[in-house]
CHARMM internal coordinates of N, CA and C (Angstrom, degrees):
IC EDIT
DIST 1 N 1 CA 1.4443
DIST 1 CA 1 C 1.5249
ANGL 1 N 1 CA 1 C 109.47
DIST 1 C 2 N 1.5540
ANGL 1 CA 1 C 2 N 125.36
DIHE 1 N 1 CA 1 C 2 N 146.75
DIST 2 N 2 CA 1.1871
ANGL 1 C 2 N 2 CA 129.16
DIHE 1 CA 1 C 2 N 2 CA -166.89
DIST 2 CA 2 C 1.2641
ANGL 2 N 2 CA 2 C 103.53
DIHE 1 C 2 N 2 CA 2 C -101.60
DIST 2 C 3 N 1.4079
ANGL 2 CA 2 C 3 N 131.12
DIHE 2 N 2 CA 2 C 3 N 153.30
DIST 3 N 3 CA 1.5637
ANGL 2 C 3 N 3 CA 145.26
DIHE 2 CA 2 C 3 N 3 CA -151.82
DIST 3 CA 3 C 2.0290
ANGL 3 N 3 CA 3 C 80.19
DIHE 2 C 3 N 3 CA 3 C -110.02
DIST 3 C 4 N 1.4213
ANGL 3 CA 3 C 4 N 89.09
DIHE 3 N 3 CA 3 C 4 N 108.42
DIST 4 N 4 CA 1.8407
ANGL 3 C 4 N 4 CA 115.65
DIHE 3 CA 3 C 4 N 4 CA 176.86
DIST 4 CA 4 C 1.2767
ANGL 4 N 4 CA 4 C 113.61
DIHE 3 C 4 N 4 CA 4 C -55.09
DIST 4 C 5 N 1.3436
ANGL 4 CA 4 C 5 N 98.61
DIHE 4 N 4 CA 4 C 5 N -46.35
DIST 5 N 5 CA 1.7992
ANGL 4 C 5 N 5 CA 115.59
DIHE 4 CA 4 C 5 N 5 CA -148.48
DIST 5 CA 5 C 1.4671
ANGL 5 N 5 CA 5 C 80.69
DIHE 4 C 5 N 5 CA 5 C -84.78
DIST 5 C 6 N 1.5896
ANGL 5 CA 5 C 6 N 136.67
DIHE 5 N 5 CA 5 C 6 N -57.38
DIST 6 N 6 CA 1.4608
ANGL 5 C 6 N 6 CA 140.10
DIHE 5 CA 5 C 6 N 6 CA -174.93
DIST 6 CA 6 C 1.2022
ANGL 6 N 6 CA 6 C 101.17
DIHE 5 C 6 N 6 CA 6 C -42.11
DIST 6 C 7 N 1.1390
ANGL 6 CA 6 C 7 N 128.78
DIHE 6 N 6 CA 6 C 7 N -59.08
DIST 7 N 7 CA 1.7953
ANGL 6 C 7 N 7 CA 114.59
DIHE 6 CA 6 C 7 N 7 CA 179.02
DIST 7 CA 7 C 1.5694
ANGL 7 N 7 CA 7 C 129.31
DIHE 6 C 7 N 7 CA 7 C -83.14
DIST 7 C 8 N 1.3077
ANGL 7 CA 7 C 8 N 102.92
DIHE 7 N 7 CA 7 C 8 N 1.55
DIST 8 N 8 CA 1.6888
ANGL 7 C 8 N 8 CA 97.14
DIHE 7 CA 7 C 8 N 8 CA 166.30
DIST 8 CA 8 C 1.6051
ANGL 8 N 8 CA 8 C 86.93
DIHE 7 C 8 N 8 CA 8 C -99.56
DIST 8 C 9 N 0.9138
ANGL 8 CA 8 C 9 N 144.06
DIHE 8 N 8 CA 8 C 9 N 8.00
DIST 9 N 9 CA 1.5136
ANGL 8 C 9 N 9 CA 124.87
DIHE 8 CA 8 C 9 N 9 CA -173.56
DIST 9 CA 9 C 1.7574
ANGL 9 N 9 CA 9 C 100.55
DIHE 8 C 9 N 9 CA 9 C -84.19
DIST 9 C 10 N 2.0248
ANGL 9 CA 9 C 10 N 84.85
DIHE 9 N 9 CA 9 C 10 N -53.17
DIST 10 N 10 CA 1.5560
ANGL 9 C 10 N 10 CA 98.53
DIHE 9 CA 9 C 10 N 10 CA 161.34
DIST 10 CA 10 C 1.6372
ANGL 10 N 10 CA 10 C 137.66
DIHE 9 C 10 N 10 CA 10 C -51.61
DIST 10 C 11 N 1.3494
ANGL 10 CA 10 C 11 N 100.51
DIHE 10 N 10 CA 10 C 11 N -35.07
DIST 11 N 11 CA 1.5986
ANGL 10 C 11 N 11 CA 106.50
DIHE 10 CA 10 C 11 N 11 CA 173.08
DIST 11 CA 11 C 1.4202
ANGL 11 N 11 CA 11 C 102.60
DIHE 10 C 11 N 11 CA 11 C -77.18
DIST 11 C 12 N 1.3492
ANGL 11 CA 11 C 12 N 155.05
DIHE 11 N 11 CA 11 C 12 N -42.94
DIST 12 N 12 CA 0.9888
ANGL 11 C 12 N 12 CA 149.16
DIHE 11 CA 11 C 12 N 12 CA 147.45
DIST 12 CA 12 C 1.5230
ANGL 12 N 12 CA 12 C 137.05
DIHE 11 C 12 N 12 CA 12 C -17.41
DIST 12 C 13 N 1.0891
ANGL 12 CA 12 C 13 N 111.31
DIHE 12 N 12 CA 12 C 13 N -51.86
DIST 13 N 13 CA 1.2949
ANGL 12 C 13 N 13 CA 136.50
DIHE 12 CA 12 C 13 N 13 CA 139.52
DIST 13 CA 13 C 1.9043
ANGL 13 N 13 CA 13 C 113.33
DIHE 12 C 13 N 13 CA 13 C -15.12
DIST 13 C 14 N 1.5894
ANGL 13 CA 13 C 14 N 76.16
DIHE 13 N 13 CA 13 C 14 N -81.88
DIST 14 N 14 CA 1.7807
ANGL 13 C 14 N 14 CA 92.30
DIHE 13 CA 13 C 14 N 14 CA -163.75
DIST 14 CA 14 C 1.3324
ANGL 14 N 14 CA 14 C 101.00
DIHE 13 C 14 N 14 CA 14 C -65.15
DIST 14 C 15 N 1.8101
ANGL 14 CA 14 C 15 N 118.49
DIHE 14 N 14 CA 14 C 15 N -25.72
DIST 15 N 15 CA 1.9746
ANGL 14 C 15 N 15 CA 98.87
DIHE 14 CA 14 C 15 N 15 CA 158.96
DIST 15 CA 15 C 1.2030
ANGL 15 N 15 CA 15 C 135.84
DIHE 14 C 15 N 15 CA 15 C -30.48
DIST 15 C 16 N 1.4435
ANGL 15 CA 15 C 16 N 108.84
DIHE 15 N 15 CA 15 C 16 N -41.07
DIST 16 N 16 CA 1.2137
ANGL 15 C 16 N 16 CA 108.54
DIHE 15 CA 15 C 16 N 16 CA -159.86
DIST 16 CA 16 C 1.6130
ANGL 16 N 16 CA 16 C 116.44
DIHE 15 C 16 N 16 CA 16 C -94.29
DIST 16 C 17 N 1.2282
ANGL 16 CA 16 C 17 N 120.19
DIHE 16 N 16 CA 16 C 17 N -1.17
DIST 17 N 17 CA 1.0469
ANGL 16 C 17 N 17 CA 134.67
DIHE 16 CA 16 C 17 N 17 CA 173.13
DIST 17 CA 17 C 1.1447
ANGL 17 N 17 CA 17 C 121.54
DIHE 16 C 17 N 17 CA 17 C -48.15
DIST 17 C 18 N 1.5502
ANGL 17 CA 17 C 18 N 135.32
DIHE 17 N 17 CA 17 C 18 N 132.56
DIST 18 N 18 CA 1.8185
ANGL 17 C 18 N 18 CA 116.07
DIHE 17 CA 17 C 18 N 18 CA 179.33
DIST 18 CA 18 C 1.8373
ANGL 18 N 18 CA 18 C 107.63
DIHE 17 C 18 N 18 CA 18 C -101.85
DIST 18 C 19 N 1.0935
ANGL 18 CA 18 C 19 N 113.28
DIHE 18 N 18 CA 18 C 19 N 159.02
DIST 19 N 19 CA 1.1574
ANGL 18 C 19 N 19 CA 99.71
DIHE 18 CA 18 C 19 N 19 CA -170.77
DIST 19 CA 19 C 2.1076
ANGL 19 N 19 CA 19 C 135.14
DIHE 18 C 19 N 19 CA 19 C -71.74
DIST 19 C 20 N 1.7418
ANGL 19 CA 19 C 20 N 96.39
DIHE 19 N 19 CA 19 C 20 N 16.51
DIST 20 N 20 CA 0.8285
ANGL 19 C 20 N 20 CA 138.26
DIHE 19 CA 19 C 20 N 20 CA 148.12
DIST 20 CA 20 C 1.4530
ANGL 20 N 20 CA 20 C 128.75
DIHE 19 C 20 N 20 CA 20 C -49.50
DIST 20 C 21 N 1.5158
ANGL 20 CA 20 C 21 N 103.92
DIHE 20 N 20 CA 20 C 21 N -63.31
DIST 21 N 21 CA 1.4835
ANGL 20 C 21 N 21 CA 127.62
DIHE 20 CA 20 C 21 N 21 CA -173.81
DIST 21 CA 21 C 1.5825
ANGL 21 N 21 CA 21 C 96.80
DIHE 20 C 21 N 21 CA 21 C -69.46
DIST 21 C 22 N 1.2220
ANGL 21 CA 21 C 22 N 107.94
DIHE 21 N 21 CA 21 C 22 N -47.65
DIST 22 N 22 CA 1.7878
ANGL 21 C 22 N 22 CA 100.26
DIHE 21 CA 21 C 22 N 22 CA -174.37
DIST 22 CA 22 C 1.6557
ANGL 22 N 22 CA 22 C 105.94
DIHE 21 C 22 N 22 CA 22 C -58.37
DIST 22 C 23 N 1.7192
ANGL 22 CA 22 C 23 N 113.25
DIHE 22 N 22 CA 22 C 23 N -55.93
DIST 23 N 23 CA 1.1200
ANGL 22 C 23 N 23 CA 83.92
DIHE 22 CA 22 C 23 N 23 CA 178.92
DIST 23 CA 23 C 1.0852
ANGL 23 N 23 CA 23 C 147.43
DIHE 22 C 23 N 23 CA 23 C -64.13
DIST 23 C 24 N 1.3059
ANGL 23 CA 23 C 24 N 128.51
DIHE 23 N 23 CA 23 C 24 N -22.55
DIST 24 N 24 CA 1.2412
ANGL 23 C 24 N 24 CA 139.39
DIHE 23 CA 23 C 24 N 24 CA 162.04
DIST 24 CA 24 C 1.4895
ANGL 24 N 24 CA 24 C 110.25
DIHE 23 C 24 N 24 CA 24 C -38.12
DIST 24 C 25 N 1.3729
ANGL 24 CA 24 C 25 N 117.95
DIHE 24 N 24 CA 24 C 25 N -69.20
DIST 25 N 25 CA 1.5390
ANGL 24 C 25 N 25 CA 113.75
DIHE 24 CA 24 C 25 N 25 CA 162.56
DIST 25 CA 25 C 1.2878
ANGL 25 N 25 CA 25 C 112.32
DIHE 24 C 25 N 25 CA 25 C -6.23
DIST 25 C 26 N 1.4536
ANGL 25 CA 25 C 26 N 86.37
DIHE 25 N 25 CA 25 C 26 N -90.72
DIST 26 N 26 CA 1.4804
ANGL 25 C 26 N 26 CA 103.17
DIHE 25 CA 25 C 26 N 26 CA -161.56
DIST 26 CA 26 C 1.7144
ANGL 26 N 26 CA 26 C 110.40
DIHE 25 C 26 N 26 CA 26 C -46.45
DIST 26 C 27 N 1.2570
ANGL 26 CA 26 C 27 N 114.17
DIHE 26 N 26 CA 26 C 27 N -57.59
DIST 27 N 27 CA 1.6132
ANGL 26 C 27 N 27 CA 114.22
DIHE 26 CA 26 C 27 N 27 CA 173.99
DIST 27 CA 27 C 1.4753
ANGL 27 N 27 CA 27 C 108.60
DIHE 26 C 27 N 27 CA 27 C -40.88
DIST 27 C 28 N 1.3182
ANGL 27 CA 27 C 28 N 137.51
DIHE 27 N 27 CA 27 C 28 N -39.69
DIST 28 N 28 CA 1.3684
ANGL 27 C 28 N 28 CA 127.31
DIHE 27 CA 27 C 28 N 28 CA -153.07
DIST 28 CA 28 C 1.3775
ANGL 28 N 28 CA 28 C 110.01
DIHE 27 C 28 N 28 CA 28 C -93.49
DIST 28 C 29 N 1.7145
ANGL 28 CA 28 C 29 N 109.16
DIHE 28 N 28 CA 28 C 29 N -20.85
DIST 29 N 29 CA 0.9920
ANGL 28 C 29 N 29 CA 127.73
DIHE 28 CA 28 C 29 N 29 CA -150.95
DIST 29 CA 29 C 2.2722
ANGL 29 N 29 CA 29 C 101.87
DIHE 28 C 29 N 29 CA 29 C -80.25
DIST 29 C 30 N 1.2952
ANGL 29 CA 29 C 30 N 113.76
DIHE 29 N 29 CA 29 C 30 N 139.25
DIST 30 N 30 CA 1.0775
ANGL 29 C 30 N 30 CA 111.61
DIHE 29 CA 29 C 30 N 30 CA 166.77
DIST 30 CA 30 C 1.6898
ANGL 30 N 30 CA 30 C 118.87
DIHE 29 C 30 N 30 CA 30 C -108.29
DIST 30 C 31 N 1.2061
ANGL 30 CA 30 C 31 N 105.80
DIHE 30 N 30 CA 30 C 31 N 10.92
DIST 31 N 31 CA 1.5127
ANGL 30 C 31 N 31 CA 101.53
DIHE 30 CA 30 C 31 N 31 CA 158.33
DIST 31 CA 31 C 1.4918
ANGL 31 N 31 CA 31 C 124.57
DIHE 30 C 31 N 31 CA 31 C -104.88
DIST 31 C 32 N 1.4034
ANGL 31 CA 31 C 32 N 83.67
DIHE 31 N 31 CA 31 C 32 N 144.39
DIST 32 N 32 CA 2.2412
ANGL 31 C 32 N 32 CA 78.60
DIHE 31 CA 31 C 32 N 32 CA -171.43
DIST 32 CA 32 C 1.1027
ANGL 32 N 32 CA 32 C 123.45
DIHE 31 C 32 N 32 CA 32 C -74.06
DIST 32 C 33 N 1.8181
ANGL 32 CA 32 C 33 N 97.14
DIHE 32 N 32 CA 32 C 33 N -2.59
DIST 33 N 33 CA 1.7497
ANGL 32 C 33 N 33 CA 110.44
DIHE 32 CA 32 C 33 N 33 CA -165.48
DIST 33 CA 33 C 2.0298
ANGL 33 N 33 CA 33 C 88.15
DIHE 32 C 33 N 33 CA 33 C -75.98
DIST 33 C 34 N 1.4040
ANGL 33 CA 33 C 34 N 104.75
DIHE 33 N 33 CA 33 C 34 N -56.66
DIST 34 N 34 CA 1.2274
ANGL 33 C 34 N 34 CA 110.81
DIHE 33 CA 33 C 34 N 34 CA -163.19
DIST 34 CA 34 C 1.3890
ANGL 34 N 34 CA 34 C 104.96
DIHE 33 C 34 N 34 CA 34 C -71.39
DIST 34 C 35 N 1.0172
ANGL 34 CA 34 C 35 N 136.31
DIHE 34 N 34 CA 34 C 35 N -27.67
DIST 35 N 35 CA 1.5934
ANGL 34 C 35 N 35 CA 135.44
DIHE 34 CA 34 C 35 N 35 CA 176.43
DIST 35 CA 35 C 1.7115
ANGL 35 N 35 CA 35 C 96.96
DIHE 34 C 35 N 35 CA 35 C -46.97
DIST 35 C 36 N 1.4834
ANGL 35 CA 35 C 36 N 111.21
DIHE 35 N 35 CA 35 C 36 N -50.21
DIST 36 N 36 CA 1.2645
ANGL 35 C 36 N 36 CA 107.19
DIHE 35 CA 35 C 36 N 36 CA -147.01
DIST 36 CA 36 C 1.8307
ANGL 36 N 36 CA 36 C 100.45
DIHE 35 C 36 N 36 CA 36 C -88.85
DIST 36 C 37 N 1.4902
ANGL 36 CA 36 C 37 N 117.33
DIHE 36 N 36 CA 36 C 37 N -19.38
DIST 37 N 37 CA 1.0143
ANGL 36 C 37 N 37 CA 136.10
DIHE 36 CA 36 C 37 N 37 CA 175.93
DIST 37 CA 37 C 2.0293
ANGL 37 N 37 CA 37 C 112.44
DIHE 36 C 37 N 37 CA 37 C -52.70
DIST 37 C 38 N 1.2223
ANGL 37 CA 37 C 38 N 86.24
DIHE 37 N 37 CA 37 C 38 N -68.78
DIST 38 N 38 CA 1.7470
ANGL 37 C 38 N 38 CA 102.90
DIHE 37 CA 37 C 38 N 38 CA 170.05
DIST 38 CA 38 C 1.5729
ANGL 38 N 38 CA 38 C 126.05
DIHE 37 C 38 N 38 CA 38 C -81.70
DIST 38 C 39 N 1.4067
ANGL 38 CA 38 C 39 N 110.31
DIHE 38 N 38 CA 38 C 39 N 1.58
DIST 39 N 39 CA 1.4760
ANGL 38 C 39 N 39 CA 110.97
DIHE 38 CA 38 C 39 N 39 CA 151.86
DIST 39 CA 39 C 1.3830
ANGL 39 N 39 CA 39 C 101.86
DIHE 38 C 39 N 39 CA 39 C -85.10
DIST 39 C 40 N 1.5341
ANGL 39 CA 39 C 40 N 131.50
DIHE 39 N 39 CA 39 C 40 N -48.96
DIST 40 N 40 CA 1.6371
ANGL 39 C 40 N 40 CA 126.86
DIHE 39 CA 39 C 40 N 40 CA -166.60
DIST 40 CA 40 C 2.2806
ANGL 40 N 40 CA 40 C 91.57
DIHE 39 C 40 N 40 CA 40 C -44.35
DIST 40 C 41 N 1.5175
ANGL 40 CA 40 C 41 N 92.63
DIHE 40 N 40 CA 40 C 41 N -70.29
DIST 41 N 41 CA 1.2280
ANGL 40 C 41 N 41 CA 95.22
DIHE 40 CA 40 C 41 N 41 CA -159.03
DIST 41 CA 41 C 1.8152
ANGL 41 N 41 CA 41 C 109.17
DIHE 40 C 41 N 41 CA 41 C -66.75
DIST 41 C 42 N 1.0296
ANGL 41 CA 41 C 42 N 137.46
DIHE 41 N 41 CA 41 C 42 N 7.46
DIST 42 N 42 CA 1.3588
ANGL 41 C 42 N 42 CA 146.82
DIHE 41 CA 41 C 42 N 42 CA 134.23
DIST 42 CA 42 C 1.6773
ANGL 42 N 42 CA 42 C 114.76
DIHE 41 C 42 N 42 CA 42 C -40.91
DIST 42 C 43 N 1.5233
ANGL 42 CA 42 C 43 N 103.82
DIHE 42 N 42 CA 42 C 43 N -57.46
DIST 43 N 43 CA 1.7642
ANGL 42 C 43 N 43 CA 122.62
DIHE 42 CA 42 C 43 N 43 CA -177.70
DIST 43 CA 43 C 1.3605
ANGL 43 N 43 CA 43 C 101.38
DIHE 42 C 43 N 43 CA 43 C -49.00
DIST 43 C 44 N 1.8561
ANGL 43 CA 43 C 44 N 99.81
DIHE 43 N 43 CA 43 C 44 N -49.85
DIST 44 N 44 CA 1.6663
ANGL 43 C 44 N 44 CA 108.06
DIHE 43 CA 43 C 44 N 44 CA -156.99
DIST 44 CA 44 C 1.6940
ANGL 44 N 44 CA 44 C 105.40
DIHE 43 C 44 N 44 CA 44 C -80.68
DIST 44 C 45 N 1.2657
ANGL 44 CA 44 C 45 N 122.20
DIHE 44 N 44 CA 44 C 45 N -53.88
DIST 45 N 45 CA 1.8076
ANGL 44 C 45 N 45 CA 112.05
DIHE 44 CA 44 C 45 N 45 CA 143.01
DIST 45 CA 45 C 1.5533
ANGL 45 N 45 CA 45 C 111.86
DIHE 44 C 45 N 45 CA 45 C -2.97
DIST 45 C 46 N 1.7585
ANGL 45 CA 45 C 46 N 102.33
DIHE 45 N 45 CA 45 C 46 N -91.91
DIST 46 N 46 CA 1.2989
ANGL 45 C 46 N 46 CA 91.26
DIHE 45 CA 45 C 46 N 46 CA -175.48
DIST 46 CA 46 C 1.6532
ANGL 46 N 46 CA 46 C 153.92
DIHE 45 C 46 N 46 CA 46 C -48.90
DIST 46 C 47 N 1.6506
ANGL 46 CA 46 C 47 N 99.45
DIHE 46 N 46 CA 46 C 47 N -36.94
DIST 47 N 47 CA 1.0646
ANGL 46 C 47 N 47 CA 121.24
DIHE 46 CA 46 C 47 N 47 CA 159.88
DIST 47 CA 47 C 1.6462
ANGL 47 N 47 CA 47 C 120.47
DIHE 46 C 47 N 47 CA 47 C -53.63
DIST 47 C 48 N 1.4965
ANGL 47 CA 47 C 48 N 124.56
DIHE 47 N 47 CA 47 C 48 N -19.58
DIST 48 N 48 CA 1.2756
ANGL 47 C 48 N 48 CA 126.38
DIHE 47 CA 47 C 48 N 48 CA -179.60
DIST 48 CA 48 C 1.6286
ANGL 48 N 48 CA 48 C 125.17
DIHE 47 C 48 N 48 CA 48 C -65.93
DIST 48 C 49 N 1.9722
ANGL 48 CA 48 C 49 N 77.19
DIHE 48 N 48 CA 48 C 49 N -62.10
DIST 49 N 49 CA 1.2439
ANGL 48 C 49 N 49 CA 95.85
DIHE 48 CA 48 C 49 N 49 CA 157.57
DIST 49 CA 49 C 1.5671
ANGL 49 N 49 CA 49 C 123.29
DIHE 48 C 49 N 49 CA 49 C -50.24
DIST 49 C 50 N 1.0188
ANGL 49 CA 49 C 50 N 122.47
DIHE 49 N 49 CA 49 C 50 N -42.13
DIST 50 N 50 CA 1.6986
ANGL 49 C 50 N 50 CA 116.97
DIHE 49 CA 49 C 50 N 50 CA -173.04
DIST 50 CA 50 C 1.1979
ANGL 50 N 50 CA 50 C 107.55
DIHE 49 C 50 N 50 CA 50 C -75.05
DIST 50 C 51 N 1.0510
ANGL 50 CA 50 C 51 N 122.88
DIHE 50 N 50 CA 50 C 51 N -26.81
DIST 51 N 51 CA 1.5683
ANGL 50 C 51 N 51 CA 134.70
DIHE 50 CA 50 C 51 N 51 CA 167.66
DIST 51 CA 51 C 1.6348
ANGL 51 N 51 CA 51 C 105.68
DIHE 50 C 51 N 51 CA 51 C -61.28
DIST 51 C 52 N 0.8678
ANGL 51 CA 51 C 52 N 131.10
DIHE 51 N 51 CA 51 C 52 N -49.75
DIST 52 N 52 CA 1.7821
ANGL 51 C 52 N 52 CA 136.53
DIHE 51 CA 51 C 52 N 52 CA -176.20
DIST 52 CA 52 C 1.7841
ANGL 52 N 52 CA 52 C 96.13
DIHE 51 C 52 N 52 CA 52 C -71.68
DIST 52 C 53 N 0.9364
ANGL 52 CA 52 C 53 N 124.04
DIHE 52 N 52 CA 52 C 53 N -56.02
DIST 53 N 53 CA 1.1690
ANGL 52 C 53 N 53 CA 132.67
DIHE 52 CA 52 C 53 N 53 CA -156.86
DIST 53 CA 53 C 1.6992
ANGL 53 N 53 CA 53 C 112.01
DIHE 52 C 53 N 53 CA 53 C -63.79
DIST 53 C 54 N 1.4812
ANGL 53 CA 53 C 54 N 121.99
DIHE 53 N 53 CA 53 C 54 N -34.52
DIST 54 N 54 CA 1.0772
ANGL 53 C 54 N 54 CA 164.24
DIHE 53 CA 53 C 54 N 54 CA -165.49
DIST 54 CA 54 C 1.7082
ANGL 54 N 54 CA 54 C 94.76
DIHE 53 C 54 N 54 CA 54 C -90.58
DIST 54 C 55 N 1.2445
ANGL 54 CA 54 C 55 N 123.48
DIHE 54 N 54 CA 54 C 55 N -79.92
DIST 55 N 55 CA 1.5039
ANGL 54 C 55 N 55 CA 148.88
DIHE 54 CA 54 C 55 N 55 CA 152.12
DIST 55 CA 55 C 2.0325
ANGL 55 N 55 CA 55 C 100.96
DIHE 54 C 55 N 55 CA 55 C -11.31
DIST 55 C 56 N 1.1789
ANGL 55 CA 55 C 56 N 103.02
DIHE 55 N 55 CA 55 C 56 N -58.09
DIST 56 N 56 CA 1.5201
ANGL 55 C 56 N 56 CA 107.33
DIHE 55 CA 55 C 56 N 56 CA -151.09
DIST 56 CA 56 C 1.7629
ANGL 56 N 56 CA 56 C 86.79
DIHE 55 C 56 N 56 CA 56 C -108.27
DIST 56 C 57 N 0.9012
ANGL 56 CA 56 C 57 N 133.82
DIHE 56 N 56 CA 56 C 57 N -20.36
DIST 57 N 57 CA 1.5911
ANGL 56 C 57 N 57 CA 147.83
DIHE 56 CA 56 C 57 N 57 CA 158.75
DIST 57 CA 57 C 2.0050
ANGL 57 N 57 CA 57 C 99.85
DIHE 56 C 57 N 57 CA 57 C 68.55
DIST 57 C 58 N 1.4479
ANGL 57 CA 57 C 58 N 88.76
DIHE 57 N 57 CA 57 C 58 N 59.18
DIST 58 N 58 CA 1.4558
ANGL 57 C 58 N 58 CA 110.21
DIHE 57 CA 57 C 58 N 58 CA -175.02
DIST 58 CA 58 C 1.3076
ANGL 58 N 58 CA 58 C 98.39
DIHE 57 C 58 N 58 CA 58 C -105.86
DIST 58 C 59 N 0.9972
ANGL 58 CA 58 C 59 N 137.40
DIHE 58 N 58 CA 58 C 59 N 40.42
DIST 59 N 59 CA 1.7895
ANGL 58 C 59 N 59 CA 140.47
DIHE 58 CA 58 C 59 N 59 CA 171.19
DIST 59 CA 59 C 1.8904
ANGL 59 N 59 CA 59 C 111.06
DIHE 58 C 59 N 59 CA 59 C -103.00
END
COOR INIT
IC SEED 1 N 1 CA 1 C
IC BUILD
């Protein structure tokens, strides 16, 4: 069984990230696992935002 609280601590974390921070990740990064890891959550960043933006009809 996987330790719950360890990965919302971790998903928490990656909230706060701007979609900046991912890329950087991902650019610096020499694994392809993680390249591809911190572009997804880059997407999901962005998509949030477009979701709020859309939401609050601030465009």
């Amino acid at each position: 069984m996987c330790d719950v609280k360890k990965y919302e601590k971790i998903y928490q974390e990656i909230k706060k990230l701007t979609p900046e921070d991912a890329n950087q990740i991902e650019m610096e990064s020499s694994d392809k696992d993680v390249k591809n890891f911190y572009a997804m959550i880059e997407s999901l960043i962005l998509q949030k935002r477009q979701r709020e933006v859309v939401q609050n009809e601030s465009y």
